[in-house]
C-alpha positions as CSV (number, residue, x, y, z in Angstrom):
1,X,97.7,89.4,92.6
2,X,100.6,89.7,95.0
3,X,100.5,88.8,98.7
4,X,102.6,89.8,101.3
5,X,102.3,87.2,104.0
6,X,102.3,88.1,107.8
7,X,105.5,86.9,108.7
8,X,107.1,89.2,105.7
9,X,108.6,92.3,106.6
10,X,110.2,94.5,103.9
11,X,112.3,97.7,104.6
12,X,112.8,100.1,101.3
13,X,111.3,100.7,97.7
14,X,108.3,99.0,96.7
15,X,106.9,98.2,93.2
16,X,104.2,96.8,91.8
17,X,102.0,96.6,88.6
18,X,99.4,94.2,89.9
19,X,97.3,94.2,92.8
20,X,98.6,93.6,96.1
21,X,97.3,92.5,99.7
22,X,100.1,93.4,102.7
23,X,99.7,91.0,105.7
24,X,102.9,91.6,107.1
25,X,105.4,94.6,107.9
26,X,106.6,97.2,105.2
27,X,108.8,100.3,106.0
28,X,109.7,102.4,103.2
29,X,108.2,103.7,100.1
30,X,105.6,101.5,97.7
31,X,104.6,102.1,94.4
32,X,101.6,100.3,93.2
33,X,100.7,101.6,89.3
34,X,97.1,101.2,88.0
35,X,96.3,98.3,90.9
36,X,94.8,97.9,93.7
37,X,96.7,97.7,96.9
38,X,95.1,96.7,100.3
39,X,97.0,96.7,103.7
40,X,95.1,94.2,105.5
41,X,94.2,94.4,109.0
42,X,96.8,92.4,110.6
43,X,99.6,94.7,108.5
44,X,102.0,96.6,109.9
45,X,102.7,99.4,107.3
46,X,105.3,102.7,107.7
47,X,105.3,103.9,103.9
48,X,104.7,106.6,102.0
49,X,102.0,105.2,99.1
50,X,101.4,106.5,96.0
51,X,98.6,104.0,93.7
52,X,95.6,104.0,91.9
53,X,93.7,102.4,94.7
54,X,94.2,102.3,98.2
55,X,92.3,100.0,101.0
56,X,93.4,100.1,104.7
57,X,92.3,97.4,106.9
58,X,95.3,97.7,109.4
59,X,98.0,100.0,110.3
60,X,99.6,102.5,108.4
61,X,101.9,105.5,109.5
62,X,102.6,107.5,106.2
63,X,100.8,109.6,103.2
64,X,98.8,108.2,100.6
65,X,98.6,109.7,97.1
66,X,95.8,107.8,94.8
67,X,94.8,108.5,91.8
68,X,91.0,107.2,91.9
69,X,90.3,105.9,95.5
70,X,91.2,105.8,99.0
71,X,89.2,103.7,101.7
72,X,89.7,103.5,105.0
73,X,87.8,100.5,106.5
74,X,86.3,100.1,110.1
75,X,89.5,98.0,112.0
76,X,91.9,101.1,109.9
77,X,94.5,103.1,112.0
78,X,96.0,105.7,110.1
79,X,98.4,108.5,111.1
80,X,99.1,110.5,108.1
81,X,97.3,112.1,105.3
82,X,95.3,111.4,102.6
83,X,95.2,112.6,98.4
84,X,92.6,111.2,96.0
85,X,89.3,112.4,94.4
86,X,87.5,110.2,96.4
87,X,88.5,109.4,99.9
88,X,85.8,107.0,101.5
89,X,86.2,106.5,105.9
90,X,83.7,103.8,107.1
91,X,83.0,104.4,110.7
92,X,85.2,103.0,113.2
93,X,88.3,103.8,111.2
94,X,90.8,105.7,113.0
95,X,92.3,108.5,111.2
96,X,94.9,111.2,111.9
97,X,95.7,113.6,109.7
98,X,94.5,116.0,106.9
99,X,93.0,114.8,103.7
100,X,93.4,116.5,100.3
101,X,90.5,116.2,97.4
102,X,91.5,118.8,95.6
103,X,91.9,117.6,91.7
104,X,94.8,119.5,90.5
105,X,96.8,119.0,93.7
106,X,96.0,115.1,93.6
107,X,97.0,116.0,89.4
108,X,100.1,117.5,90.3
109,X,101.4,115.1,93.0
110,X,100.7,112.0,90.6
111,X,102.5,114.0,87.8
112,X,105.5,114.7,90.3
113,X,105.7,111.4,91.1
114,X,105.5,109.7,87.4
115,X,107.9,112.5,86.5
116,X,110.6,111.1,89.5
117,X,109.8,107.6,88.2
118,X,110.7,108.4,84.7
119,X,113.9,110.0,85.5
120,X,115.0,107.2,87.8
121,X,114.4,104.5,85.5
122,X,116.4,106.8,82.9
């Protein structure tokens, strides 16, 4: 498991294969294939996410595509939206946006975006 301390800040492309805990401040775009990735509540997080599993403790302005999970726990703020199967909000979480269950759009977004990660590492 990765950690991302709190006084960390990244600005770009993200990548991971392994689970990962953000503490501190990430602009950009993150990748996190077959993991677990939790943005913890003192994060600071403007990305666009595409994972297997997605937990927000803290901030986050941006869209999150998962392929199994997304959970939005009770200190969350999120401003942007949501595409998984199974999109859990535990009350108190603040959330802005629209959220997207559908399976072949949640399909089709994970395809375009293994389909862009094949041709970039090519």
């Amino acid at each position: 498991m990765t950690n991302i301390g709190r006084s960390v800040v990244i600005d770009g492309e993200f990548s991971s294969d392994e689970d990962l805990t953000i503490e501190g401040t990430v602009k950009g775009t993150l990748h996190i294939r077959e993991a677990t990735l939790t943005v913890a509540e003192p994060a600071r997080v403007e990305a666009d996410i595409h994972g297997a599993r997605v937990v927000v403790l803290g901030s986050l302005k941006g869209s999150i595509t998962a392929s199994v999970r997304i959970e939005l726990g009770e200190t969350a703020r999120v401003d942007g939206n949501l595409s998984a199967e199974h999109v859990v909000i535990v009350d108190g979480a603040q959330f802005n946006g629209r959220i997207d269950m559908a399976q072949r759009t949640v399909a089709l977004k994970m395809a375009q975006y293994k389909a862009k990660q094949a041709s970039a590492g090519a």
